[in-house]
C-alpha positions in Angstrom: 78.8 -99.1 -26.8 78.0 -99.4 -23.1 75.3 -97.5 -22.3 75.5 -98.6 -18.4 78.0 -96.2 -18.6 75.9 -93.1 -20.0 72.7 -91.5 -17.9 69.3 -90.9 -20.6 68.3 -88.0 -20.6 65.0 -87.1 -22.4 64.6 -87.0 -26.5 67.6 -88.8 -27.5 70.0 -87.3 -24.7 72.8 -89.3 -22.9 75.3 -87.8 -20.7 78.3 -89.0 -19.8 79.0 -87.9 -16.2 81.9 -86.4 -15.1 85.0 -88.1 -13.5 88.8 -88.2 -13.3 90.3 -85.5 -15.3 87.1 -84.5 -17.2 86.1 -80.8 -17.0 82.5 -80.7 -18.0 80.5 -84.0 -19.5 80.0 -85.6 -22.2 76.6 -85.8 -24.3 75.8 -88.4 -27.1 72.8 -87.2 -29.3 70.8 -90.5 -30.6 68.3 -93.2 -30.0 69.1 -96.0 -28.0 70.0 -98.3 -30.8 72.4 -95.1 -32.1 74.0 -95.1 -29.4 74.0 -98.4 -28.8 75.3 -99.0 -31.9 78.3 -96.7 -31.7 81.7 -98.0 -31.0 83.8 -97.8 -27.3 86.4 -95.5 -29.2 83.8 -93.0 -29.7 82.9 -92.7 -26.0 86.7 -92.9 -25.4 87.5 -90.1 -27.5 84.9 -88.1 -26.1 85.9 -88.7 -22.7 89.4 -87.1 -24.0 87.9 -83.9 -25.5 86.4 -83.1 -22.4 89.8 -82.8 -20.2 91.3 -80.2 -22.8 91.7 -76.8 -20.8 89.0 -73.7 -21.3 86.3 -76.1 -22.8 82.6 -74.8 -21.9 79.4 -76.5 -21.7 79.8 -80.2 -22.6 81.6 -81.9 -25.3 79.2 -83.8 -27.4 78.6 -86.5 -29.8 75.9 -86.1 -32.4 74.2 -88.6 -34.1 76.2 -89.6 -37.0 79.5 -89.7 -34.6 81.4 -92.7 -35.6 85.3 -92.9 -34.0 87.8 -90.1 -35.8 91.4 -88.7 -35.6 91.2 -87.8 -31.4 88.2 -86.2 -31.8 85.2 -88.4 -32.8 83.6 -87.4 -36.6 80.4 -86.2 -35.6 81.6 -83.8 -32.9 81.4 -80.5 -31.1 83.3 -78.6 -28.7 83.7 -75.2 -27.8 86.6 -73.3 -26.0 87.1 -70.4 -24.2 90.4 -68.4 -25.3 89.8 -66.0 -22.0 90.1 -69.0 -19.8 93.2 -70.7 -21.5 90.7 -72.1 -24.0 92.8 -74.3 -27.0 92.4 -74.9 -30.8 92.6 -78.4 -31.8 93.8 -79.3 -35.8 92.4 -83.0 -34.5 89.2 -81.2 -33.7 88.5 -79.7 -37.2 90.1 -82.6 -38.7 92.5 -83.0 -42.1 90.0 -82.1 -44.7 89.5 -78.8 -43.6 85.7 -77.0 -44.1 84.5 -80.1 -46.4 81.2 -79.5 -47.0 77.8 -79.6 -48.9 76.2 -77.4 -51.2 72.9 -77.8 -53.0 72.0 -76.4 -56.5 68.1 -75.6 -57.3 67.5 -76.8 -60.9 64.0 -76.1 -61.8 63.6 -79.7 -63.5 61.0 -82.8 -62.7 62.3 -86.0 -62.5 60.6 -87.1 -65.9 62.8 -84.1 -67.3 66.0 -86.3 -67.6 64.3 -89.2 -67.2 65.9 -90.5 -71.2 69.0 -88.7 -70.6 70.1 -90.0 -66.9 73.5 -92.3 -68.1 74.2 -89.0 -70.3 74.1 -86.7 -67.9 76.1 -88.9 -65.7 79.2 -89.5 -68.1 79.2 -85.6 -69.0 79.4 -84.8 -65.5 82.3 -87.5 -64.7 84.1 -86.3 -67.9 83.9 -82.4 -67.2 84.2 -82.6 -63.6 87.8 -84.3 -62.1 87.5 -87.1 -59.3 89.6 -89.3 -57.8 92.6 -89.8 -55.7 95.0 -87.1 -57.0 92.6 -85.7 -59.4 93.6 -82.7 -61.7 91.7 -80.3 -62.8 92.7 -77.9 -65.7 92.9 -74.6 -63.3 96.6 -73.7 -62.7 97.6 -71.1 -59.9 100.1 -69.2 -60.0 101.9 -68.1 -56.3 99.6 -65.0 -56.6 96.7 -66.2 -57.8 97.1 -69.0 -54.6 97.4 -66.2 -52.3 94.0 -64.1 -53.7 92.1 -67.4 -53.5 93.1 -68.4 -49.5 92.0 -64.4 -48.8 88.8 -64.5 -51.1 87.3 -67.8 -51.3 84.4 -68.0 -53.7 84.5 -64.5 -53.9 87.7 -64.8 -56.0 86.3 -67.6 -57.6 83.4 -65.6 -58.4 85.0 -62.9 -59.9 87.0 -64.8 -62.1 84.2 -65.5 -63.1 82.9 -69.4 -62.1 79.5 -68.0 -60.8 77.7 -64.7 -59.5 77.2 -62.6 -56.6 74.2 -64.1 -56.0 75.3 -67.4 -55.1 77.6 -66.1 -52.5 74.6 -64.6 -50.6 73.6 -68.4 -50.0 76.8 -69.3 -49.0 77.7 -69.8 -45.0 79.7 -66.2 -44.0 79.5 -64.9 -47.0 81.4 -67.3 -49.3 84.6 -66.2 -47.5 86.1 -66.4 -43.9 87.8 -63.4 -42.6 91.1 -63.1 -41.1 93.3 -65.5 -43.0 96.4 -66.0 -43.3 97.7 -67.0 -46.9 101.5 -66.8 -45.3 101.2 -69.2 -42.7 99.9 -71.9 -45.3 103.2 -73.7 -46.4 104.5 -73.8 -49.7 104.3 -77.8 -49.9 100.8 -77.1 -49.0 99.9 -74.9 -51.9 102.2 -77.3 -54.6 99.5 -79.9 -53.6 96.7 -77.7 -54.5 98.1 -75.8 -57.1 96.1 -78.0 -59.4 93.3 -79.6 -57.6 91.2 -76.5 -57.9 87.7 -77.5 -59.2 88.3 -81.1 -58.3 86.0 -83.5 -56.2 89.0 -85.9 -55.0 88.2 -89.2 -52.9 86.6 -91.0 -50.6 83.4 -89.9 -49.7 83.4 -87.0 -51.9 80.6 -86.5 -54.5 78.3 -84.9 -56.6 74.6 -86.3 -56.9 71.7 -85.7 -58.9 68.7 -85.8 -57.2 65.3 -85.9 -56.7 63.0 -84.8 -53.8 61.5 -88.1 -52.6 59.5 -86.6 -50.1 58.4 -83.2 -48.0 58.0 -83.2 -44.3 57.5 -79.7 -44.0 55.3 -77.7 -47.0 56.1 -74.8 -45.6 59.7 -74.8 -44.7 60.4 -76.6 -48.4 58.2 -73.9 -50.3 60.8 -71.4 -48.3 63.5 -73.6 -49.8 62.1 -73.7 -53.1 61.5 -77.1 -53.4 59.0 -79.4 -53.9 57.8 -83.1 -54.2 59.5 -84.6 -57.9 62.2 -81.7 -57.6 65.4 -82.1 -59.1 68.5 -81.0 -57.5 72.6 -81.1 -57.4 74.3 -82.0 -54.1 78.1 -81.2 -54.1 80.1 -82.4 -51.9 84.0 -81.8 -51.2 86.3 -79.5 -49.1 90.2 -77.7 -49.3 91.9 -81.2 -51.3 95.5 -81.7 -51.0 96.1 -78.5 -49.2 93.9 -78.6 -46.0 95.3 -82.2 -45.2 98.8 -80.9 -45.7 97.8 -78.1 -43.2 96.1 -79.6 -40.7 98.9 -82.7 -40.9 101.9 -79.8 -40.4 99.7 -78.3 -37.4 98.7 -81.3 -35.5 102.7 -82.4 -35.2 104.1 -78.5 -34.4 101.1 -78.7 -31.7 101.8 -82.2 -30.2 105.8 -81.2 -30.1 104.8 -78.3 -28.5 101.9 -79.2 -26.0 104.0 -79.4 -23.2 105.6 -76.3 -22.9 102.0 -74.9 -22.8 101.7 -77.0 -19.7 98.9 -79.0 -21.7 98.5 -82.7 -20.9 97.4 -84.3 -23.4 95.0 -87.8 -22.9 96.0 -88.5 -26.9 98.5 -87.5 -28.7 95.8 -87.2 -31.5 94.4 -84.4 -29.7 97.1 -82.6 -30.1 96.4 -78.4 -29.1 97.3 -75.2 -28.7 96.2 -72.4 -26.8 93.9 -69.9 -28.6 95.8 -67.5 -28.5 99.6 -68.3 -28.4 101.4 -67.7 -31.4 100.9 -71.6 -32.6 96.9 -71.1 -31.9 97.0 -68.1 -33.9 98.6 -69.1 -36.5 96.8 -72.4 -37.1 93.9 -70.2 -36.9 95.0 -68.2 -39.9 96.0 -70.9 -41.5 92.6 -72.7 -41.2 90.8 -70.1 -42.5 92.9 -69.7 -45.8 92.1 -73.6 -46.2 88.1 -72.4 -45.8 88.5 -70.3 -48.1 90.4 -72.7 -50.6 87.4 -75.7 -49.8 84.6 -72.3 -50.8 86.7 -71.3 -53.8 86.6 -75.2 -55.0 82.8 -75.5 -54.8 81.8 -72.6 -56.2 84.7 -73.7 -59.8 82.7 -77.4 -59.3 79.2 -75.2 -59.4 80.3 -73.3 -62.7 81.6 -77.0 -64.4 77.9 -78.5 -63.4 76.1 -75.4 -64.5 78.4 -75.7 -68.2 77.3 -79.7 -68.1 73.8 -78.6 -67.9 73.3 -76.0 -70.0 74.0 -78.1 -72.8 71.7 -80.7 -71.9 69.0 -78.3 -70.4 69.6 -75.1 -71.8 67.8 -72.0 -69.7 68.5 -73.5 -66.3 70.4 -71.5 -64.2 70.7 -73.9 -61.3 70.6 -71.6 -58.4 72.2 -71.8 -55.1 70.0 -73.1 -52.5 72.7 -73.0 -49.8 76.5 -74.0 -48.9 78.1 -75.0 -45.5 80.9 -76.3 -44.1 81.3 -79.4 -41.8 85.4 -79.2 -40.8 85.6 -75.8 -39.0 86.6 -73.8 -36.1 84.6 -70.8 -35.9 84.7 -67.6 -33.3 81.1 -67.4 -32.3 78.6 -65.9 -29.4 77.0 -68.4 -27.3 75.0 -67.6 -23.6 76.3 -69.7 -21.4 75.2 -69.8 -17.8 73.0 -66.9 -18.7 75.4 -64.5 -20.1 77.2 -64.3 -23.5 80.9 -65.4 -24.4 82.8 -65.5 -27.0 83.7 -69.3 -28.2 85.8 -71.1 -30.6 83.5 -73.7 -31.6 85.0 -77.0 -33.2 83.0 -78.8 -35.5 84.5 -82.0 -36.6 81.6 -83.6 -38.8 78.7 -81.6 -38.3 77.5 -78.7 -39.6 76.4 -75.2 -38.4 72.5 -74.9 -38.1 71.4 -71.3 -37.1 67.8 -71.1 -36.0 65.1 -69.0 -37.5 65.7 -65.0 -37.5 69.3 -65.2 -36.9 71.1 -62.3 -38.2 73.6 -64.1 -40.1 71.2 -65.7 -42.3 69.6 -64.0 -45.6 66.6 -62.4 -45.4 65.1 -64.9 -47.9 66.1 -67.5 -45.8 65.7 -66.0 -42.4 62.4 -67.0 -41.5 62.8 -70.2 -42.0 66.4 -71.4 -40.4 69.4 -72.0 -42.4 69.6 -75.1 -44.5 70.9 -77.7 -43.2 72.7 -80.5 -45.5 72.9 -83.9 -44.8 74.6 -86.0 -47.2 74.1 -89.6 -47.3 74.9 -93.0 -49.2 74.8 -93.7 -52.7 72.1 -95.4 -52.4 69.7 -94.1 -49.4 69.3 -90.4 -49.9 70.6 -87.6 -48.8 68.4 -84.5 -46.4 67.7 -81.0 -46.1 66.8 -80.1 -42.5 65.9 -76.3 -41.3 68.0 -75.6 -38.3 67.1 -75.0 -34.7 69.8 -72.7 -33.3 70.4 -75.6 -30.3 71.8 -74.3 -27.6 72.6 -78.1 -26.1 75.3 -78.4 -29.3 76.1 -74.2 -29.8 74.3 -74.0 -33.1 74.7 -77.1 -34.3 73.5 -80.7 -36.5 74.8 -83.8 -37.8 76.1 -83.6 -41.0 76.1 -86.8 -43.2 74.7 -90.8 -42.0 77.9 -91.2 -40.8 80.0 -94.5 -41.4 79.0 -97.9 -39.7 82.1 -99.3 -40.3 85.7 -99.3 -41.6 86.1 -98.7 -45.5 88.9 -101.9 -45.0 85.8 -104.1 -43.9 83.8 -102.4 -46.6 86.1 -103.5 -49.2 86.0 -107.3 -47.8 82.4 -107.3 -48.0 81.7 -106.1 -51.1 83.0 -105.5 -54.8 82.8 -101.9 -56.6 81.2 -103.9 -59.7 78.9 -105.4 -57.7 77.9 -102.1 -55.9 77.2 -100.1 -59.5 75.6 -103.3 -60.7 73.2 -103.2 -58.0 72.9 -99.6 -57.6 71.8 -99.4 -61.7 69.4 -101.5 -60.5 67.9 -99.2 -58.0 67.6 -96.6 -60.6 71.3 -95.1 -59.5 73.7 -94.1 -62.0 77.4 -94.4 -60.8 80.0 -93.1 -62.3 83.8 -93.1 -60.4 87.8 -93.9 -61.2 88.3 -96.5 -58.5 86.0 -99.5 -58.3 88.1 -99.8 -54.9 86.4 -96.3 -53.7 83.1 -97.5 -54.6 83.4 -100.6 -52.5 84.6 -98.4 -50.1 81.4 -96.1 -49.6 78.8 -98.9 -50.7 75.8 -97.9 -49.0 75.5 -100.7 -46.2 79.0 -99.3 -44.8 77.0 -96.5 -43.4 74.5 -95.6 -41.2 70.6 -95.5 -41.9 70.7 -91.6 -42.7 67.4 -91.4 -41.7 67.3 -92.5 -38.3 70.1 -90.0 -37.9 68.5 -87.6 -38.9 65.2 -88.9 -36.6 67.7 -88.3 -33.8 68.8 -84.9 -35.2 65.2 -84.1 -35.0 64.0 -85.3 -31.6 66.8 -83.6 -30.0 65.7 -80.2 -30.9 69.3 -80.1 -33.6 67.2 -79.5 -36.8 63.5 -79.9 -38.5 63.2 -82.1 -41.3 62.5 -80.4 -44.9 62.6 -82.6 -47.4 64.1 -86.3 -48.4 66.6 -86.4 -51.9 66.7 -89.6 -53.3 70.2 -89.8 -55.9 69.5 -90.4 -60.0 73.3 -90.1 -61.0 76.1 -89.9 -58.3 79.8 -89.3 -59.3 82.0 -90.5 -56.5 86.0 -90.1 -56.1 
């Protein structure tokens, strides 16, 4: 990227300044090599969030932002519906509220130790992956519409967990105000058996350990500690969000110009917030929450069964879930008084600060959790959020890719990956040797400096480093 074209600001800021069409600027959050590092399309894209009508504040770029479907991955924006703001299905993107969760697991690393390659072909065997993975839930048309309403609270009281995992789980374990009837019914076909299913691409489920604390007291708050195992889950609403946010982003781009909206990318296809089409995206978005919460908590329940056989008394708790693909109705000061915004988070994740009122008390004194998932093979994080007002509650949510899984695939082979990985004390299992090659580690960014960046810039505080044992990729 250029960065003659961005003004530094101070720890890890740079704004692009407004011009042409642009309604407020654009900020990128990262070090100068980040930044540098990032391609044209993402300032580009940016650029075009910026112009959509009723956005507030500044568009921005976090860390991890790498170039996406018109908005960049690693985005934020938040709109006004007062003053004509829009809702974007670009700017939550196809896999809607794809997300992390972590498990607690009260084990030490030399716990599994002789059983690591067991535990990692029980877990690929009880727990579908893959491109068009199945799992053996079926739906029926009722059962699809309790489960867009309920999220893991259905799934909970069907019995795949307990109450108290859905007090550590963003809203509540479900979002309000869906709307199971505007989710199409070739929508729910494709998810009427993908429930409990990780599915592709960068999808996973890892077992960890924690490498290293930054902050004693923040990861005592956590409940975790230096040698710490863990489970990191990682997935969102399958077949059905994409088929949602697909059918959205074509009704809105045919119908963009009878909302006098001009649009810079036909990828950034909109809707005002609240015309009929806005509204019903809406709905439709959170039913496909819902469906992402319901799948985690069914892929919690099928770890917890993998591990009470090999570790029978562990309960694996729920250290905390949140989503990364969302559009959420939120109150934000800005210019000294509060408004209510739509905030669009398209790769990156919520991260309230400490005492905010929807946090739970256990957690409340210490931030929410923040989950950043990384490579196969450099660790993933858990950062304490910061409540940022610069990015409306926001952090980065992953490493973030460095390049294209096409040039992934020419540089490397999926045997050659597992070989190596093994090697590095990494047990892989996965369906498609292709998908490995795909998500080999050096196709993304160095997770750590990202989440340096996400640090210096006030986003989030760093907890503690998780290094993966066993990873089970789509």
């Amino acid at each position: 990227m250029d960065l003659s074209r961005l003004l530094a600001r101070d720890d890890g800021l740079w704004e692009l300044p407004m011009q042409g069409r642009m309604r407020v600027p654009g900020m990128l959050v990262g070090s100068r090599a980040l930044v540098a590092a990032m391609d044209d399309k993402v300032l580009e894209q940016l650029a075009n969030v910026t112009t959509l009508p009723g956005i507030v504040g500044a568009a921005l770029a976090l860390p991890d932002a790498h170039w996406g479907y018109g908005f960049p991955i690693g985005g934020v924006a938040a709109f006004d519906a007062a003053a004509g703001g829009i809702v974007s299905a670009g700017g939550v993107g196809f896999d809607i509220a794809c997300g992390v969760r972590c498990l607690l697991t009260g084990l030490r690393e030399p716990d599994i130790a002789a059983v690591k390659a067991t535990l990692a072909d029980a877990l690929a065997a009880h727990i579908p992956a893959g491109l068009g993975s199945r799992g053996a839930i079926r739906l029926r048309f009722h059962e699809m519409d309790a489960m867009l309403s309920g999220g893991a609270h259905w799934a909970v009281h069907q019995g795949w967990g307990s109450d108290a995992d859905l007090e550590r789980i963003e809203a509540g374990g479900q979002m309000l105000h869906a709307k199971p009837g505007e989710v199409s019914d070739l929508a729910r076909r494709r998810q009427k058996e993908e429930m409990g299913t990780l599915g592709s691409g960068n999808h996973y489920l890892e077992v960890q350990v924690v490498d290293a604390v930054h902050n004693a007291r923040l990861a005592e708050g956590f409940g975790l500690a230096q040698g710490d195992i863990t489970v990191m889950i990682h997935c969102g609403s399958r077949g059905l969000g994409h088929q949602i946010g697909s059918e959205f982003l074509r009704r809105m781009a045919g119908e963009a110009p009878g909302y006098g909206i001009a649009l810079p990318d036909r990828e950034l296809a909109c809707a005002p917030i609240l015309s009929p089409t806005g509204q019903a995206y809406l709905g439709a978005m959170r039913a496909a929450v819902n469906c992402a919460l319901a799948n985690r908590q069914i892929i919690t329940h099928l770890v917890r069964e993998v591990f009470a056989v090999h570790f029978p008394g562990h309960a694996l708790p729920l250290l905390y879930d949140v989503s990364h693909n969302t559009c959420k109705v939120e109150t934000h000061t800005v210019d000294g008084r509060p408004r209510e915004l739509h905030v669009h988070r398209k790769g990156a994740t919520r991260a309230l600060g400490p005492g905010h009122a929807e946090l739970p008390p256990a957690l409340r004194a210490y931030g929410q959790p923040v989950l950043i998932g990384g490579s196969m093979g450099a660790g993933s994080w858990v950062l304490a959020g910061s409540g940022s007002a610069l990015a409306f509650d926001s952090a980065c949510h992953g490493a973030g890719r460095a390049m294209s899984r096409h040039e992934a695939t020419r540089r490397w082979q999926g045997r050659e990956v597992i070989r190596d990985l093994r090697h590095a004390g990494v047990e892989v299992r996965s369906p498609s040797l292709r998908g490995i090659a795909e998500e080999a580690p050096g196709a993304y960014k160095d997770v750590d400096a990202v989440v340096d960046a996400a640090e210096a810039a006030g986003l989030a505080r760093r907890v503690a480093r998780l290094r993966p044992l066993v990873c089970i990729k789509g």
